[in-house]
C-alpha positions in Angstrom: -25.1 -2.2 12.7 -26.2 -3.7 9.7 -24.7 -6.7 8.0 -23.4 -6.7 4.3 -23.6 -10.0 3.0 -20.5 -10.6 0.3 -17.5 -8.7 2.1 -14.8 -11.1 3.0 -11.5 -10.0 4.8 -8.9 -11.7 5.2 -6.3 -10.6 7.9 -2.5 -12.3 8.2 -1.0 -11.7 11.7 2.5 -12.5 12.6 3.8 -10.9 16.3 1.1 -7.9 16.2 -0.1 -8.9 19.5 0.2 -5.2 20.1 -1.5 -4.0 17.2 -4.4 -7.0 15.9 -6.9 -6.2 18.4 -6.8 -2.5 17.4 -7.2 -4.0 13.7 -10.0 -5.9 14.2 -12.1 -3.7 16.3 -11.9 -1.4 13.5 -13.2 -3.6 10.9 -15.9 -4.8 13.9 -17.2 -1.1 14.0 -18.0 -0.6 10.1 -21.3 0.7 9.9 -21.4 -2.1 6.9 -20.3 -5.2 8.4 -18.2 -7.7 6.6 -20.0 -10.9 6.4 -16.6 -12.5 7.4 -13.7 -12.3 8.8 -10.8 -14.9 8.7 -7.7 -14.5 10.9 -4.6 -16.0 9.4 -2.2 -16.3 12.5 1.7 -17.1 10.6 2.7 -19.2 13.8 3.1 -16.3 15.9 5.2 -16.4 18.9 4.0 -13.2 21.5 0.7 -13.0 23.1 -1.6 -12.6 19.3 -3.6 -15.8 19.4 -4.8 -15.0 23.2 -6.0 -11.5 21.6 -7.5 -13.1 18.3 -9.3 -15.9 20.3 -10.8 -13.2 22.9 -12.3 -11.1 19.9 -13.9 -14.4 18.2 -15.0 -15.3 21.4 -17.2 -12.5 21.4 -17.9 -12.3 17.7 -19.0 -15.2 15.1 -17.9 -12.9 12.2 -14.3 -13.5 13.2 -12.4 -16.9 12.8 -9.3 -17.5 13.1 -6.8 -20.3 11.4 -3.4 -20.9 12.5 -0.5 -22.6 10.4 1.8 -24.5 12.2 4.7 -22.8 10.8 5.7 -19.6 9.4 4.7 -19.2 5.8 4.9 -15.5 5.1 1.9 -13.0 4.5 1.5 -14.0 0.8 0.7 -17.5 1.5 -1.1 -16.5 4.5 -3.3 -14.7 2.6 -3.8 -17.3 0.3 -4.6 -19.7 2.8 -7.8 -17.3 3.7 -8.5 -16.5 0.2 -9.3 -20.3 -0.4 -12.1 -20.4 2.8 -13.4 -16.9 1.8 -17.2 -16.6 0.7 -17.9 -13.1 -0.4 -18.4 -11.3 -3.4 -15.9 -8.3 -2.1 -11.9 -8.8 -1.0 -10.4 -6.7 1.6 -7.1 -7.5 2.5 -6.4 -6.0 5.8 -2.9 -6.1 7.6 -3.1 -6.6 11.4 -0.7 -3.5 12.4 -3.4 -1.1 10.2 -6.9 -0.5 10.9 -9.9 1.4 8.8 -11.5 4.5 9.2 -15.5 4.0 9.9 -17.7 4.5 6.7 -15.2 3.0 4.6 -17.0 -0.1 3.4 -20.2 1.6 2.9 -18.3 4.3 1.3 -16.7 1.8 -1.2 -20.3 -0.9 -1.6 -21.7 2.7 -2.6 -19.3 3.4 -5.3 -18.8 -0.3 -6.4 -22.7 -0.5 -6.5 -22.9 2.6 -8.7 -19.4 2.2 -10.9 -20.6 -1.5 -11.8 -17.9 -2.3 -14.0 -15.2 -1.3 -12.0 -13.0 -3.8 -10.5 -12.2 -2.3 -7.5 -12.5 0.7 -5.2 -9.9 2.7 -3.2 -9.5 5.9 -1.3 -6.9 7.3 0.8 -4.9 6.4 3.4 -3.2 8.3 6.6 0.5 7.5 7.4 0.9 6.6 11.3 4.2 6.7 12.4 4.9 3.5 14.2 6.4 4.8 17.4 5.4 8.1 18.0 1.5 8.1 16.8 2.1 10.9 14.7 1.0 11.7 11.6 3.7 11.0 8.7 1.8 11.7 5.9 -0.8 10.7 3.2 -1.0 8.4 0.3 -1.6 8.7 -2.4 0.8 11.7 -3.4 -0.5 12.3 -6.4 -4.2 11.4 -6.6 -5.4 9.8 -9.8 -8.4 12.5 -9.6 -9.7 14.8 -7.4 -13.3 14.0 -7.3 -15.1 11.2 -6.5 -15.2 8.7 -10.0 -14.2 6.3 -12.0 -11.5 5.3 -14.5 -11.6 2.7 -17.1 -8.4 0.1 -18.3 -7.4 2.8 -21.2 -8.0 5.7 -18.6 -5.9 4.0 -16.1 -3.2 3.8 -18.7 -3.2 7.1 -18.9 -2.7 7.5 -14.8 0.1 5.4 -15.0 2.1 8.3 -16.4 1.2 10.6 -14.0 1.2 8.5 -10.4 1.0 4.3 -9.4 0.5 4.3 -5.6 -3.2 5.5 -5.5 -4.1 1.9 -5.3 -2.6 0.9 -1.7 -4.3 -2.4 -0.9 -5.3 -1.1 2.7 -7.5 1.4 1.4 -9.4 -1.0 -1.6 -11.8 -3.1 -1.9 -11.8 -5.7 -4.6 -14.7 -7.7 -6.4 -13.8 -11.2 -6.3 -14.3 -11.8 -9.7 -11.7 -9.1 -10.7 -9.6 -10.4 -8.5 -9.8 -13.6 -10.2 -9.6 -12.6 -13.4 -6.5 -10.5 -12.5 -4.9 -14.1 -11.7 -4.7 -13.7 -7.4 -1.5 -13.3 -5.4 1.5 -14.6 -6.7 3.8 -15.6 -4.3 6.9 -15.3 -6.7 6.3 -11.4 -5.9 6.8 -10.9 -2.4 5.5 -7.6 -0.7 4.8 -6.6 -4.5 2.1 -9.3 -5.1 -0.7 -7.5 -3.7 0.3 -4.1 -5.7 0.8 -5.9 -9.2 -2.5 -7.1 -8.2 -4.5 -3.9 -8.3 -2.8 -2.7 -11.1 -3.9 -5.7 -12.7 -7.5 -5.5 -12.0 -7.8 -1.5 -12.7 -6.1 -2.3 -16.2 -8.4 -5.3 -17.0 -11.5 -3.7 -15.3 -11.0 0.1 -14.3 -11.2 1.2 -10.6 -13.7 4.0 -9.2 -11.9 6.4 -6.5 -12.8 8.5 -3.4 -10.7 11.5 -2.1 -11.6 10.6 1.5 -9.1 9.2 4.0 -10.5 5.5 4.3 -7.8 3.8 6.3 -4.6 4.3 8.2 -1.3 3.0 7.3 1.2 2.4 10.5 4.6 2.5 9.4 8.0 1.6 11.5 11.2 -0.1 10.8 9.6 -3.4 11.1 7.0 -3.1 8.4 7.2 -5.3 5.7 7.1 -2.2 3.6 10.2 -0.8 4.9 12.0 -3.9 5.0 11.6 -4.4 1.7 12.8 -0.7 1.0 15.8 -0.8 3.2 17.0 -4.8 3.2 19.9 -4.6 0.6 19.1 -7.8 -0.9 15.0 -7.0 -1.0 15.3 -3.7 -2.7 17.9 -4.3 -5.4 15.7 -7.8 -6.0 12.6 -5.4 -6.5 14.8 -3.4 -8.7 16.1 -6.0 -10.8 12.8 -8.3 -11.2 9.7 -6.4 -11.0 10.2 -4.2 -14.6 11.3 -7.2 -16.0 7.9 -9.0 -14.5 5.8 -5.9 -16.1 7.3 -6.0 -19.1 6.4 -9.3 -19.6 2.9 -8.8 -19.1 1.2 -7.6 -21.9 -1.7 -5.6 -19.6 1.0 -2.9 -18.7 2.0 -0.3 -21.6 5.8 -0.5 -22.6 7.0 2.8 -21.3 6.1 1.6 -17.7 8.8 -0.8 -16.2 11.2 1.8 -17.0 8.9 4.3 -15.1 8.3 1.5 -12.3 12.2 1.1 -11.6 12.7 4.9 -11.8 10.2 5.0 -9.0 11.2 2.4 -7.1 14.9 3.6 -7.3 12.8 6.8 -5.7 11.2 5.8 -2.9 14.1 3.1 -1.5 15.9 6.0 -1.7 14.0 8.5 0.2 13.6 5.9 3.0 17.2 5.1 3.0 17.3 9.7 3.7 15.1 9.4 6.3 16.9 6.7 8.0 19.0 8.0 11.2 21.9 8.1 10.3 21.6 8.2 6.3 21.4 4.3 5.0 24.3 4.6 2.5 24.6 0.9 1.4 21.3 1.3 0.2 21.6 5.2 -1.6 24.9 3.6 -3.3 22.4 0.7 -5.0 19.7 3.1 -5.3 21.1 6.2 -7.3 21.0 6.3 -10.8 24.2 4.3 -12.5 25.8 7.4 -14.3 29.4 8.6 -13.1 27.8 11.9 -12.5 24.9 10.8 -10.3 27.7 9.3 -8.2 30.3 11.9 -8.3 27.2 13.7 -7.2 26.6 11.9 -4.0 29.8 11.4 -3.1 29.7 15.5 -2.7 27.1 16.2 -0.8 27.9 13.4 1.8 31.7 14.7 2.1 30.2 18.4 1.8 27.0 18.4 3.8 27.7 16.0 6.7 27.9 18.0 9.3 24.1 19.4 8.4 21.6 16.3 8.2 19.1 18.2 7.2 20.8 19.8 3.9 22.5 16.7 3.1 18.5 15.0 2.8 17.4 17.5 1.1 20.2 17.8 -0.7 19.8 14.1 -1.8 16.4 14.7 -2.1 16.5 17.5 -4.7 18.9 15.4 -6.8 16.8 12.1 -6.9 13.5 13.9 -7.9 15.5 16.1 -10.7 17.6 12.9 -11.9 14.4 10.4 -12.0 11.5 12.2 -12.3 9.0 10.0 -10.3 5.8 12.4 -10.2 5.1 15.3 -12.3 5.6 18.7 -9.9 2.1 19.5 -11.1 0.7 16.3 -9.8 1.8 16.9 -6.2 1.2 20.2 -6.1 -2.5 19.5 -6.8 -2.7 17.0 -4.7 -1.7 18.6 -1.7 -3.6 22.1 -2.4 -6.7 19.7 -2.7 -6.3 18.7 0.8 -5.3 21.8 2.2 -8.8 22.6 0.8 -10.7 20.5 2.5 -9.1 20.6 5.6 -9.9 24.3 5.5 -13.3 23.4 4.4 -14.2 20.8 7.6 -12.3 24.0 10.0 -14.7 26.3 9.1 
């Protein structure tokens, strides 16, 4: 393997014992070597520093730091941000891992989209307990080529889809990253996602339809907490437009379209919860009397069929909010049909 001087990752852990080894083997087996590595353990409590500490061990590249106390993964991440050297951020999450050729796929792309900011590809969705597949993000692809897309461009993409830039599947330049302002703390799990946004609106972003790392979701992640915590979701509701719209980077039609998205996605995680998360549909469903008349219907109608009342729910949510044009998705998943066809043949 051949070592790329300039990628730094920076990896929080907090009780992925289970999962950090699997993490950073991955990152270990690039064909492009980071030139670092820096372990952030968030005072962990199972068995993860005794797997950590027998992968540095073995490999110089890794190092690991361990707070004293439980700080959360945006500090965390801060904390290793401040010793990193490189030129290139990747912010990898200890329950995920990366697919091989993804660095070199991305220092290839940065290298020839030199303006660009950062790269990203796609991910895989791992479910948590069974292995399976669950999915792939993003749904709706900012392109469907291999390219790149400048600040005004990626204006324009904002209309159409926002989750294309999933931090486990990017690579930052530092200096973008920089100018972008970092993590801020005051954001939670959205710090890292304002982020990117950030840096593809000051800098533009080059893109790769190719799966580049895998996402492992479960009840636990920090994703879904956020999505199905009462408090955390209507917080995110409430703040992050009014965040946006204070930021004169993001166009003024897009906090609405943020919170019409969000209000989406909680949603369809509170569906897919066994049984059906009420508290959270109840906060999540548009505000008019007819959107919850509506809902009140099809769980007093439909109970006894799970399966019609989500996609029941379902159907209303994507009529009533509108989060991704039909067309979008419909692209999006005839181009991967395609090339799953294409690799079968």
């Amino acid at each position: 393997m051949t070592s790329v001087p300039g990628i730094s990752v920076v990896l929080p852990n907090f009780n992925h014992g289970a999962f950090v080894g699997e993490a950073l083997r991955a990152l270990l087996s690039q064909s492009l070597e980071p030139d670092e590595i820096i372990v952030v353990d968030d005072a962990s409590t199972d068995n993860s520093r005794s797997v950590i500490e027998g992968i540095t061990a073995k490999n110089p590249t890794v190092r690991l730091l361990v707070n004293p106390q439980n700080v959360g993964v945006i500090r965390a991440q801060k904390r290793g941000l401040e010793l990193a050297s490189g030129c290139y951020i990747y912010l990898a999450a200890a329950d995920d891992w990366v697919m091989p050729g993804f660095f070199a796929l991305a220092l290839k792309m940065l290298k020839k989209y030199a303006q660009a900011g950062l790269f990203c590809g796609d991910a895989i969705i791992i479910d948590g307990q069974s292995g399976r597949c669950r999915g792939y993000r993003p749904v709706v692809r900012p392109f469907h080529r291999a390219g790149f897309a400048d600040g005004a461009q990626t204006r324009h993409i904002l209309r159409r889809c926002d989750n294309w830039m999933l931090t486990g599947s990017s690579l930052f330049r530092r200096d973008a990253f920089e100018i972008a302002g970092g993590l801020d703390e005051t954001l939670g799990t959205f710090a890292d996602g304002y982020l990117a946004r950030r840096v593809a609106l000051t800098c533009g972003f080059c893109y790769a339809p190719r799966v580049v790392a895998a996402w492992r979701i479960s009840s636990l992640s920090v994703s879904r907490q956020a999505s199905l915590t009462l408090e955390k979701a209507t917080g995110i509701l409430h703040t992050m437009p009014t965040r946006i719209a204070s930021d004169p980077l993001f166009p003024t039609w897009y906090p609405d379209l943020f919170r019409r998205r969000w209000r989406f996605a909680s949603s369809r995680l509170a569906t897919e919860s066994t049984p059906i998360n009420y508290t959270i549909l109840q906060s999540m469903f548009p505000d008019s009397a007819l959107d919850i008349r509506m809902l009140k219907c099809i769980r007093r109608c439909l109970a006894r069929s799970r399966l019609l009342e989500k996609l029941a729910i379902m159907a209303w949510l994507a009529i009533r909010l509108r989060p991704y044009p039909v067309s979008g998705l419909l692209a999006t998943s005839l181009s991967r049909w395609a090339a799953r066809s294409a690799r079968t043949q």
